[in-house]
C-alpha positions in Angstrom: 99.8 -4.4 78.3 102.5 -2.8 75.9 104.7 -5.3 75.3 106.7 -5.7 78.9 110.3 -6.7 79.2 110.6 -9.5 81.4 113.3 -11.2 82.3 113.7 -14.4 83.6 116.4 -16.4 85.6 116.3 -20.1 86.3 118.7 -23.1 85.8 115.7 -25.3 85.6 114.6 -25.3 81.8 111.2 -26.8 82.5 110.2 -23.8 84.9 111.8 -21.4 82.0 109.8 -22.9 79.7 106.4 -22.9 81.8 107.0 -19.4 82.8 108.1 -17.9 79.2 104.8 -19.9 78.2 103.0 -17.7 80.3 104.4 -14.5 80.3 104.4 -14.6 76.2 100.6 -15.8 76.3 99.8 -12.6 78.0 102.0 -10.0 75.6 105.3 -9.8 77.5 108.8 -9.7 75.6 110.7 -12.6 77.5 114.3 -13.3 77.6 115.6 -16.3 79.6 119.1 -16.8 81.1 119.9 -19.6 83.1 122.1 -18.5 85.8 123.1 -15.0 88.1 125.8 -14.4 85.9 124.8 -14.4 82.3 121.5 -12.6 84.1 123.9 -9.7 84.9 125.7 -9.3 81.7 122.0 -9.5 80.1 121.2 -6.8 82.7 123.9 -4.2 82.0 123.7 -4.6 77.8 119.9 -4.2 78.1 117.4 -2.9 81.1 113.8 -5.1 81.2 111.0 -3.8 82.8 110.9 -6.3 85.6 112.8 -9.5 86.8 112.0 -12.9 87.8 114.3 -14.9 89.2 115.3 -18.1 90.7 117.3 -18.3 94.1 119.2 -21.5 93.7 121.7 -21.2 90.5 124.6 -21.9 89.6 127.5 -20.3 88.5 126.0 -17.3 90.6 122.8 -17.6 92.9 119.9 -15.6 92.5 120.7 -13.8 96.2 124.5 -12.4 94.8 122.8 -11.7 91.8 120.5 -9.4 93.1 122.8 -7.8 95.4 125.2 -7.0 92.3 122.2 -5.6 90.3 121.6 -3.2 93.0 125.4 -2.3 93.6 125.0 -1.4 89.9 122.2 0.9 90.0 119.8 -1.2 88.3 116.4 -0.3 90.1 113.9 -2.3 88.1 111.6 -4.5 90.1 113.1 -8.2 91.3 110.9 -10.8 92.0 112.4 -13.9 93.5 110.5 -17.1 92.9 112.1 -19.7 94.5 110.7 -23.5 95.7 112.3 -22.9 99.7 109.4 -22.2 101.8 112.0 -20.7 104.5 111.2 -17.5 105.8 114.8 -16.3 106.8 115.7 -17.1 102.6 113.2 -15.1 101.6 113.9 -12.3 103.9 117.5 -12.4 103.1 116.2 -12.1 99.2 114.3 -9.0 100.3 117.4 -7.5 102.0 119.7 -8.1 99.3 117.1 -5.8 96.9 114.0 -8.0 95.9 111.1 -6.4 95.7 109.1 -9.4 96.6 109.6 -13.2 96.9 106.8 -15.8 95.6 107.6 -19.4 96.6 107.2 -22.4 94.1 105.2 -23.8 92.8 103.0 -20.6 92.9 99.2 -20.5 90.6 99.9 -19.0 87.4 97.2 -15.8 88.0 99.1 -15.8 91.4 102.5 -15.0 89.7 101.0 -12.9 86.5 98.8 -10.0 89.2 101.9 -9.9 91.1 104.1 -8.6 88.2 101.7 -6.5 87.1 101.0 -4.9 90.5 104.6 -4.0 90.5 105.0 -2.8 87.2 102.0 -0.4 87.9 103.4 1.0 90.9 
């Protein structure tokens, strides 16, 4: 892989840390923001190759922020990973733009061959 922009939203700093771990280990560019709205501003001054993010933020949640990526043309692939196991949240994450949703806490080769099967598509 040739160096991949990923980026990745989540208030929690452990999961930001876990997931940059793993991402970086396998050749990605990483940058971390920790809520919707500094994800957006990162999204508008530079365009990753794919994004992870969390659901349940503050500031902005991961829902609105996904919606206002999509109202601003941004058509990168959105992964929600999120720890609510609630069918109608991650149905509502897939109707406001998300490509897929993954549900915490997910196996790491789980959540590495999905990114990569939707950055290869």
């Amino acid at each position: 892989m040739d160096n991949k922009k990923i980026l990745v939203i989540d208030d929690d700093m452990t999961a930001l840390d876990i997931v940059d771990f793993l991402f970086e280990d396998e050749g990605f560019e990483v940058t971390r923001r920790a809520d919707g709205l500094s994800a957006l501003e990162c999204l508008e001054a530079e365009i990753p190759d794919i994004v992870l993010i969390d659901l349940m933020m503050p500031r902005m949640n991961g829902k609105d922020c996904i919606k206002e990526a999509r109202a601003k043309g941004i058509k990168v692939p959105i992964v929600a990973f999120t720890a609510i196991d609630d069918p109608e949240v991650h149905q509502e994450a897939l109707d406001a733009g998300a490509n897929l949703v993954l549900t915490k806490p997910c196996k790491p080769n789980k959540l590495l061959s999905a990114i990569t099967d939707l950055l290869d598509t």
